[in-house]
N, C-alpha and C positions, 0 to 999 in steps of 0.2 A: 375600660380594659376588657370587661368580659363580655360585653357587645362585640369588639373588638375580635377576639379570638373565638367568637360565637359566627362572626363575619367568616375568618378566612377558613373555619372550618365549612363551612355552608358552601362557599367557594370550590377548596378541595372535594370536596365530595361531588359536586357540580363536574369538575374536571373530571375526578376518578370515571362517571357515568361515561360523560362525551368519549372516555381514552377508551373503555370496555366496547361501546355503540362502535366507533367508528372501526375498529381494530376487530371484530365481531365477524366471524367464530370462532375468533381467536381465544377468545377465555376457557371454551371447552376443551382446547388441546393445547394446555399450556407446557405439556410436559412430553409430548410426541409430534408436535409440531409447530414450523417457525413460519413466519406471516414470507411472504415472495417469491420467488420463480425458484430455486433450483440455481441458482447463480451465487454471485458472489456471499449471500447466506453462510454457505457453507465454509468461504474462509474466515469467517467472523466466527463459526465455531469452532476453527480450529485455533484460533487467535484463544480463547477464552481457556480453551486446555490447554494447551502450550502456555502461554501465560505463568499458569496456574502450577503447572508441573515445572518449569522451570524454576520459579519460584520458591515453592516448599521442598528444591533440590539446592538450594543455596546457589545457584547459577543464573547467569546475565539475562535476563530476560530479552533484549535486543538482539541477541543472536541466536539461531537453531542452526544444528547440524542436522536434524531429523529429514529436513528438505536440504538438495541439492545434494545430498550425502554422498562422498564422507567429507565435500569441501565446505559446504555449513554456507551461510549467508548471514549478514545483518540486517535489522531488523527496521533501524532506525527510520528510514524514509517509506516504512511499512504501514498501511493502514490499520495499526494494529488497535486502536482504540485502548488505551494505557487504563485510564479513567473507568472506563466499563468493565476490564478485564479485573483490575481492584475491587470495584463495589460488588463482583459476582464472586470474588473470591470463596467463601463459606458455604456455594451453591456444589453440590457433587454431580449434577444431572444437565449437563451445557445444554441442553435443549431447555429445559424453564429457567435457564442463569441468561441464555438469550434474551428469552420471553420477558423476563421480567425489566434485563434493562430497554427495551423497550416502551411496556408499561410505564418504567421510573421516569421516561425520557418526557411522555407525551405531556405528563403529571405535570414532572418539575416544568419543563418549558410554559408552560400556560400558566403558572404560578408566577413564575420568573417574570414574565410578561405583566403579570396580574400586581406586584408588587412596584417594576417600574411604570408602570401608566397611572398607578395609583397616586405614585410619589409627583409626577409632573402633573397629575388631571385633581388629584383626589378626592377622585369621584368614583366608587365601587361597583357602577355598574357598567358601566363607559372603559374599565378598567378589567371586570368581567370577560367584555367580549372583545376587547385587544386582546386577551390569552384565548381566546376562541379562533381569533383570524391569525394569530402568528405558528402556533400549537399545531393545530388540525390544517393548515396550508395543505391543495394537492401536492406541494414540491416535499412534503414529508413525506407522502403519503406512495410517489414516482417511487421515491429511495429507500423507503420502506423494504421493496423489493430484492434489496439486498446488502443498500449500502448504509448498514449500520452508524458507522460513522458521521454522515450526516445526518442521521434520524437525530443523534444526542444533539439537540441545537441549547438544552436548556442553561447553560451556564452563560450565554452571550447577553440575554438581557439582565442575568445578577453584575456581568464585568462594567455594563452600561447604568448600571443604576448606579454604581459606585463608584464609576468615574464620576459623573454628575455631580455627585454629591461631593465627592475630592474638591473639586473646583465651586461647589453651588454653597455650602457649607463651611462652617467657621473650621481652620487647619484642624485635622483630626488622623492621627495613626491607622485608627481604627478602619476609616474608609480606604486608605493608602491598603492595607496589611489586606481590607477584604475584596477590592480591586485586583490587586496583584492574583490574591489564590485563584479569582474565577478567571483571573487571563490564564493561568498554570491550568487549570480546570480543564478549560476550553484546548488551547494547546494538544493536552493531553487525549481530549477526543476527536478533535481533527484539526491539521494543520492548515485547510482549507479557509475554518474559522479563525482562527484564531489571524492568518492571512486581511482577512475582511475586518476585523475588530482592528487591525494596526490602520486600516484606511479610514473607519470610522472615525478612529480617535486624532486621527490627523484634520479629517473636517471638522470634528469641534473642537479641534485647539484653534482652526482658522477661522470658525464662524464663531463662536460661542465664549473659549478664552477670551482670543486675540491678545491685546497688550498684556495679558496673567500670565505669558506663558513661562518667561524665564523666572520661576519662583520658587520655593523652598516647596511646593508640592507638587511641583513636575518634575523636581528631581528625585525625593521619594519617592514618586508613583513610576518611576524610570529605574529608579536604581532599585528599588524593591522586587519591580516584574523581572530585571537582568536577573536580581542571586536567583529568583524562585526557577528560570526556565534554562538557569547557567549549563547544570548537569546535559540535560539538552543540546543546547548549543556546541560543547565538548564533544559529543559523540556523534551529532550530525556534522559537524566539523571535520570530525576524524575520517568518517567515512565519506566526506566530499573528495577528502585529500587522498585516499585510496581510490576513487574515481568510481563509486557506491551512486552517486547524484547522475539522474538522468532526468534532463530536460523536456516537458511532455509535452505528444504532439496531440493534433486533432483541434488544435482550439479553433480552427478557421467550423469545424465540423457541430463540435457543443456547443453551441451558441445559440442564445434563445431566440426563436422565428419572433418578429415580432404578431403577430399573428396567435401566435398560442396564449401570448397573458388575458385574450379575449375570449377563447374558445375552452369551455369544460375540460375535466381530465379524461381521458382514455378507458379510465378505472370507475366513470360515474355508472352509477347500478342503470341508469335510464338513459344520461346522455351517450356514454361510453361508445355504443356502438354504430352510432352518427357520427359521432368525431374522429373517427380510428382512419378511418380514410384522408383526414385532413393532417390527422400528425405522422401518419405516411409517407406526407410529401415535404416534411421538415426535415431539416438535415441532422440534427438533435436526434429524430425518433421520438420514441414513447416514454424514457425516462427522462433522458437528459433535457429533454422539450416540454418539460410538463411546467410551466410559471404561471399558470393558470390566477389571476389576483379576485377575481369573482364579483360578482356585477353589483353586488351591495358592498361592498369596498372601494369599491371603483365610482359609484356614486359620490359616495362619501369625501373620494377626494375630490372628485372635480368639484363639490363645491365648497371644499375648503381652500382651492384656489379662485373661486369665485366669489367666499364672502371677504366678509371682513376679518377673518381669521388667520388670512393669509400670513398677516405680519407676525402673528403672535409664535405659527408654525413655521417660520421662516427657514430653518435648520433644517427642521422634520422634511419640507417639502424639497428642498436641497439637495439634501442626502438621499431622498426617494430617487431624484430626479438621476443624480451620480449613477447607485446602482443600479438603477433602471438603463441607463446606456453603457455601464459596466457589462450587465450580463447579456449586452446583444452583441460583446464579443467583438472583433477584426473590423467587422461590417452586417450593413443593416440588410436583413433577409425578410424580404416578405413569403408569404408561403412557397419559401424555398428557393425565390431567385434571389442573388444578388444585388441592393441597389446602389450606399457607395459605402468608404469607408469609415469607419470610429476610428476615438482614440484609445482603443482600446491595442492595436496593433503594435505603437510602440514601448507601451506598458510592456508587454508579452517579451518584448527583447531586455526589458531588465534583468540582472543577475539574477537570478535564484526564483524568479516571479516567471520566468516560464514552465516551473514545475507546477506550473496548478493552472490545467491545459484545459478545463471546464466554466467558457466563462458563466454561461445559463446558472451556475449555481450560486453566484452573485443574490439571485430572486429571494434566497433566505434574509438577507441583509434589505431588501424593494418591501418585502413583503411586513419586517420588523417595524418600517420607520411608515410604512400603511395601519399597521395598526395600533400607532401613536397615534394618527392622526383621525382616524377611525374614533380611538378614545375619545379625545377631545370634543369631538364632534357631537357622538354620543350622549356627552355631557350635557353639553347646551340644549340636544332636543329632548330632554327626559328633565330639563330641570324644571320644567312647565307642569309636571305632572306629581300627583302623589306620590306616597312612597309604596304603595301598592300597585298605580299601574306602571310606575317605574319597574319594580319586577318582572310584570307578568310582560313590559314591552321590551325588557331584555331578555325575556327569556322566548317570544316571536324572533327578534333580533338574530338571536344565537341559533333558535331551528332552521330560519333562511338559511344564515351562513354553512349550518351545518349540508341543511341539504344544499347548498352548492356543489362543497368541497367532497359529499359521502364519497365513499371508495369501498363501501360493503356492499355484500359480503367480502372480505378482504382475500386474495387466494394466500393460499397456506400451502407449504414445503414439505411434501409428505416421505421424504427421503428418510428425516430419521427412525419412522416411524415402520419402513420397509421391509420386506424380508431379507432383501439382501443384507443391510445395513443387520441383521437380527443374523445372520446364518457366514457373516465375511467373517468373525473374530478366530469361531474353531478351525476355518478353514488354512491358516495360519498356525500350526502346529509347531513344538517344540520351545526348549528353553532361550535358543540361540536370539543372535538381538542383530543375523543380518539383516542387509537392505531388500528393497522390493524396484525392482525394475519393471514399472508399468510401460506400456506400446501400445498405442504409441508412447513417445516419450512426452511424461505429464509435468512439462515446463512451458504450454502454451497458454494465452487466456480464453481458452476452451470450458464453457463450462461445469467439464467431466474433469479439469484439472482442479478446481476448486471442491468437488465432490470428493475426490478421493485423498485433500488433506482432512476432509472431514471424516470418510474411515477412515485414516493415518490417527485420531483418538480413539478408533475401535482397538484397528490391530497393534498398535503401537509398537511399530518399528520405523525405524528409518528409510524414506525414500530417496530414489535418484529424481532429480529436477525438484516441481513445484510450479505454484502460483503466488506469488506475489507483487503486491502493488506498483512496486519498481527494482525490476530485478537488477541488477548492475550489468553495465553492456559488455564487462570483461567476464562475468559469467555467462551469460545470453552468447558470445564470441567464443567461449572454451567449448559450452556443448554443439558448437557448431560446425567444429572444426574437429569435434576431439573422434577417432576410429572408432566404430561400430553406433556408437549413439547418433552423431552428427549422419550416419549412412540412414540409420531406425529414421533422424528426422525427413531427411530429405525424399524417402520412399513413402511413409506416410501423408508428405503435399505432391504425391505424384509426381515428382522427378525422376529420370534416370538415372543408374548405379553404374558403374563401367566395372567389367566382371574382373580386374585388375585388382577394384578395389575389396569386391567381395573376400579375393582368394587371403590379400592382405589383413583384413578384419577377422577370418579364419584363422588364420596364424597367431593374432592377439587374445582367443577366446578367453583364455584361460588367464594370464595378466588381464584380465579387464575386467573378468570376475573377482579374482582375488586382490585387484585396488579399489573396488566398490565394495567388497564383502555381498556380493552380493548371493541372496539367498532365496529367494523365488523372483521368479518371472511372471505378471499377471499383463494378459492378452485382456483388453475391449473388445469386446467383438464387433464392435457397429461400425468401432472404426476402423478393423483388419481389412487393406486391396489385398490380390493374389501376391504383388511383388513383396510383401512386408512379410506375407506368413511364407513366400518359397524362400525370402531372406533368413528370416529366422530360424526356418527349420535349417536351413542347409549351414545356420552359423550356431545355434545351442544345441542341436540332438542328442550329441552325444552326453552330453552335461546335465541335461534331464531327466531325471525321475521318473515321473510321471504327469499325468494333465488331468484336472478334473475341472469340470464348466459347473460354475455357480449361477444360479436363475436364470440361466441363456443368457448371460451379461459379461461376467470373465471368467477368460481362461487360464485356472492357476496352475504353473508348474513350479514343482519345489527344483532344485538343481542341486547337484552331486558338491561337497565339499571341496574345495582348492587346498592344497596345503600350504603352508608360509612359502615365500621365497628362499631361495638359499642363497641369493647375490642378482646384483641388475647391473645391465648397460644399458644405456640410451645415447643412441649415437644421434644429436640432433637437426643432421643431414635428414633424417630416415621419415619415412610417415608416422611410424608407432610412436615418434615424441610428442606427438599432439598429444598420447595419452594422458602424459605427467606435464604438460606444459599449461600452467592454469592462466597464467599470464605474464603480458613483462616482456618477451619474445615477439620480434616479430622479422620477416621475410628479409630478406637481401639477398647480393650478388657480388664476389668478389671474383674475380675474374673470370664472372660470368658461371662460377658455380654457384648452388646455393647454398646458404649459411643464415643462420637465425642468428639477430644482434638485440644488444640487451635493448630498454627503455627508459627514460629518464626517472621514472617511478620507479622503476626496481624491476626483478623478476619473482614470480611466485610460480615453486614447482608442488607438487606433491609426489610422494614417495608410498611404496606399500608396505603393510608390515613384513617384515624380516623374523628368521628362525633365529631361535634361541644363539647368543653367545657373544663375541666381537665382532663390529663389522669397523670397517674402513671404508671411507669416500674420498673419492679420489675425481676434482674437476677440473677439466681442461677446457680452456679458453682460449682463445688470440687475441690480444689489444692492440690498437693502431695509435694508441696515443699512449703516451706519458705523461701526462697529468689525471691528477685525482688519483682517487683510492675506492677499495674495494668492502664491503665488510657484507661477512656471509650467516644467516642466522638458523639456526634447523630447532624446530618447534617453537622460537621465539628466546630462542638461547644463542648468544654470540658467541660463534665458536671457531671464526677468524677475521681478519682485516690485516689488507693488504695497500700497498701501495702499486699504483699500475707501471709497467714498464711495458714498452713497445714488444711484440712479439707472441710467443706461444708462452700459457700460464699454464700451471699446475699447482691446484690446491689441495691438499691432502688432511683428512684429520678425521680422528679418532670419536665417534660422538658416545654418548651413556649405554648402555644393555638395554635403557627404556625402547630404544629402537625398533625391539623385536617385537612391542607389547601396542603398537596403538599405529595408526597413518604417521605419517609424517609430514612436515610441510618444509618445504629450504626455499628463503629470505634473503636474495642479494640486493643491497642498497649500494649506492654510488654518491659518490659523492664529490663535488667539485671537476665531473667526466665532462668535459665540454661534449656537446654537437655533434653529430657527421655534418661534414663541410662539403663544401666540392673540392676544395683541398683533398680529400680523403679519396676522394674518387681517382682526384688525375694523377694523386700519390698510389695508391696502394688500389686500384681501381673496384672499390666498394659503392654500389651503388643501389641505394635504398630512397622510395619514395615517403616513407614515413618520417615525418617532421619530432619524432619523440623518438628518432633511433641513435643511440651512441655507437661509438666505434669501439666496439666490443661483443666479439662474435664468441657463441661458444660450439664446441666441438664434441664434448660427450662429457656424463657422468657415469663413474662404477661405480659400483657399492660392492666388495668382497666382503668374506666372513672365513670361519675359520672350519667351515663346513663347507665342502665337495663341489660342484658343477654350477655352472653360471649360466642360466637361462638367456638367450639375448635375441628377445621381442621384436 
């Protein structure tokens, strides 16, 4: 026993070295700077404060209003790394609560590794450098750069040691109950993985089970992982059914060359700038192309399919084999042509399995079941030797592999460490908790969008847009259409503006501050054309303050307070309803005029606050049908349902005083609404090409109060 833990400490510390070396100069800035470009980094720091302030606010951590504000988004198909954002919890400084899970990631994974090759080899040195070649991989090392999420790879070989053992092993809870956490584990740091573990464990129920499979411990190890990842499923559920889930593209594009599992990384101190030219011509590029398997690994397999060992790794080579034509993706690309196609194309059209649009990242799972096989390998040629030059030739072993895969000096993110990032908090004055309307508008995956959720943990206020991993297309569809934003977006990609619509966004100025709250305006400068700053001058001036330029980078103006509304119309003929139309609404034509009809999901509007005292709503619709019923909900309170009847509607009613104090949201659900037909068309001549349009158009909402003049937008 105390050989034992005299072992795996020697180990650890062995690992600790290699994470410090390769991660290197990383240790000197653990606290002013995070290891990668300036890229997605940044939303992984904001994931870790957000998180964390959610959190210890007793509030849903899967939803923020701070982005896209005041409509909020969820969370759930968000890269938000759950798992990491927990264990950093007690950390006050998100620049070394980065840093560290990082650190913890490189550690445990090479452990993880080190524990399962031990349990199949057990043999410690053989076992050693399988957590050297699965750990330190360049494909960590690609995504290092930014994408956090896949750096955590370390709970995928604890879920693999404990399935193993589930089925290898006399029935045991214990394995069942520690399988399950590391699948919630895994899960929990990306659903990528966790994706790739349900395909593993599907080849070894077929190779490995077989006839074991219908047994009292695939139903525990089934029914145990359901309760653990249930809460999950519930809420990614919910948000499918609100139409949150978006199907991602580009797989034809990340798809590993095969060509690159042969070629050095990009990032090698020596190779690097030889090969840069060659992963130029990949269609991957320099992250997502990076499966680099390394020429002492690659040895090692060919000839464990050359010796006699073949049979014993039968699985191991199997599974290599799988995800090795998993991560080449649609079709097989040599340095970036074409040759034909995989089966990897009709996977892709499975339900829910086209959300994970990167096959090359497959290479984590090629590279796992290499350095099983590696292990083994290992074993057999060091078992000739003492137990001295057993060491000193795994520790040759592991310097090759290291200088294979080096990636040091590692580049490091010197953004937090910046002045601007040091001089943006004061620049943001006062008590007030309005929004920040960045310009361009920062909902693109623009670098500079992911930057500036990372001040959004300086200044902490709420912004309009965002970045996030999968933003829902019915938001991505509202700021695109919606008056003055959707004009900011269209003039920033150099489009034309028809001065029609300028005069009309002029008219909205003020409704479109006081539904955002919004409270300063900050200009990019690198990305301001003439048409975006002659747009904005000639649509905020008057509303502005003053401008002050921080580091020649942006330009902040604070803007003039709006007062509450005193009463709205929205006539949904009009342009200005795109404002308040968040979704749920879409285009038609009744006799050839236009009219907005609902949608089989519902309609979702938002409302602004309102001045002190009573208000009254009052909505008008037309139905062309008489079946189904109507029910209308304002902040998630039902506060009518109706039955439809043919003709013009009027819904009227009274909501709380809360109305005057917070946004509002109004919730129309339908129910039992059949279809637009062509019926409807040669009846009542409504004619919409959208296949999710019902026959029910609406006409306008008021809101009165018991206060004076009715603005109307």
């Amino acid at each position: 026993m105390i050989n034992e833990k005299k072992t795996l400490f020697i180990v650890l510390i062995g690992y600790v070295f290699i994470t410090l070396l390769m991660t290197y100069p990383l240790v000197f800035h653990l606290t002013t700077h995070i290891p990668g470009d300036a890229g997605d980094g940044h939303q992984n720091l904001w994931n870790i404060w957000h998180f964390k302030k959610r959190l210890l606010n007793f509030q849903n951590p899967f939803y923020t209003n701070y982005l896209y504000y005041p409509i909020g988004v969820k969370l759930i198909f968000h890269t938000y790394g759950v798992f990491n954002n927990l264990l950093v919890l007690p950390f006050n400084n998100i620049v070394l609560a980065y840093n560290f899970i990082v650190l913890f990631s490189f550690v445990m994974s090479a452990m993880g590794m080190y524990f399962l090759s031990f349990y199949l080899t057990q043999d410690k040195f053989g076992s050693f450098i399988a957590g050297v070649i699965f750990s330190f991989c360049p494909y960590k090392f690609a995504h290092l750069l930014g994408h956090l999420n896949l750096v955590s790879t370390e709970w995928i070989p604890f879920y693999i040691l404990y399935l193993i053992k589930t089925f290898k092993e006399p029935f045991s809870y214990k394995n069942i109950c520690l399988a399950s956490i590391f699948f919630l584990s895994t899960i929990l740091c990306s659903y990528y993985y966790v994706f790739y573990l349900i395909i593993f464990t599907t080849l070894f129920f077929t190779f490995e089970v077989k006839n074991r499979i219908f047994t009292k411990r695939t139903f525990f190890l089934i029914l145990f992982i359901f309760i653990s990842v249930f809460p999950l499923l519930v809420m990614g559920f919910q948000a499918y059914l609100e139409g949150d889930f978006i199907k991602g593209s580009g797989y034809k594009q990340f798809s590993a060359d095969l060509l690159a599992f042969f070629i050095p990384s990009p990032l090698h101190p020596l190779f690097g700038p030889y090969v840069k030219p060659i992963y130029s011509a990949f269609r991957a590029g320099g992250t997502e192309g990076i499966v680099f398997m390394g020429y002492i690994v690659l040895a090692l397999f060919i000839y464990s399919v050359l010796s006699s060992q073949r049979k014993k790794l039968k699985f191991w080579l199997i599974s290599a084999l799988c995800f090795f034509i998993l991560s080449l993706g649609p079709m097989l690309q040599i340095y970036g042509h074409g040759i034909f196609l995989l089966p990897y194309q009709p996977l892709y059209h499975l339900p829910l399995i086209g959300a994970f649009r990167v096959p090359s990242r497959f290479d984590i799972m090629l590279t796992l079941c290499l350095a099983i096989i590696a292990g083994y390998q290992i074993k057999l040629f060091l078992s000739k030797f003492s137990l001295k030059k057993r060491f000193i030739l795994t520790s040759i072993f592991s310097a090759f592999i290291i200088f294979e895969y080096a990636a040091f000096p590692y580049p490091l993110d010197p953004w937090p460490s910046s002045r601007l990032a040091h001089d943006i908090k004061p620049a943001f004055k006062g008590p007030s908790k309005g929004s920040i309307l960045f310009i361009p508008f920062g909902d693109c995956g623009q670098y500079g969008a992911a930057t500036l959720m990372y001040f959004q943990t300086i200044f902490n206020r709420p912004m309009l847009g965002g970045y996030i991993s999968r933003t829902p297309p019915w938001l991505v569809n509202y700021y695109e259409n919606a008056p003055i934003i959707g004009t900011i977006k269209k003039l920033a990609r150099g489009n034309q503006v028809s001065k029609e619509r300028i005069i009309k966004d002029r008219e909205l100025i003020e409704e479109m501050i006081r539904l955002y709250n919004i409270q300063y305006i900050v200009g990019i400068k690198e990305f301001l054309n003439e048409s975006l700053i002659e747009y904005c001058t000639t649509i905020f001036s008057q509303h502005v303050i003053s401008c002050k330029k921080l580091d020649d980078i942006l330009i902040i103006c604070p803007l003039r307070p709006i007062p509450p509304s005193k009463g709205l119309r929205i006539d949904f003929s009009k342009y200005a309803s795109k404002l308040y139309i968040i979704k749920g609404l879409t285009d038609g034509l009744v006799s050839e005029k236009h009219i907005k009809l609902a949608q089989k999901k519902g309609s979702f509007l938002i409302l602004p606050p309102l001045g002190k005292g009573s208000h009254k709503l009052i909505l008008k619709m037309k139905s062309f049908t008489d079946k189904g019923e109507i029910n209308i909900f304002l902040n998630k309170e039902k506060v009518l349902q109706r039955k439809l009847s043919k003709g013009n509607l009027v819904f009227e009613f009274k909501p709380s005083e809360n109305l005057a104090q917070k946004h509002n949201f109004l919730e129309l659900k339908y129910k039992n609404v059949p279809s637009l037909k062509k019926s409807d068309y040669q009846n009542n001549f409504i004619y919409c090409p959208d296949k999710k349009a019902l026959p029910l158009s609406f006409i306008s909402l008021e809101i009165t109060s018991n206060l004076p003049s009715l603005p109307q937008p």
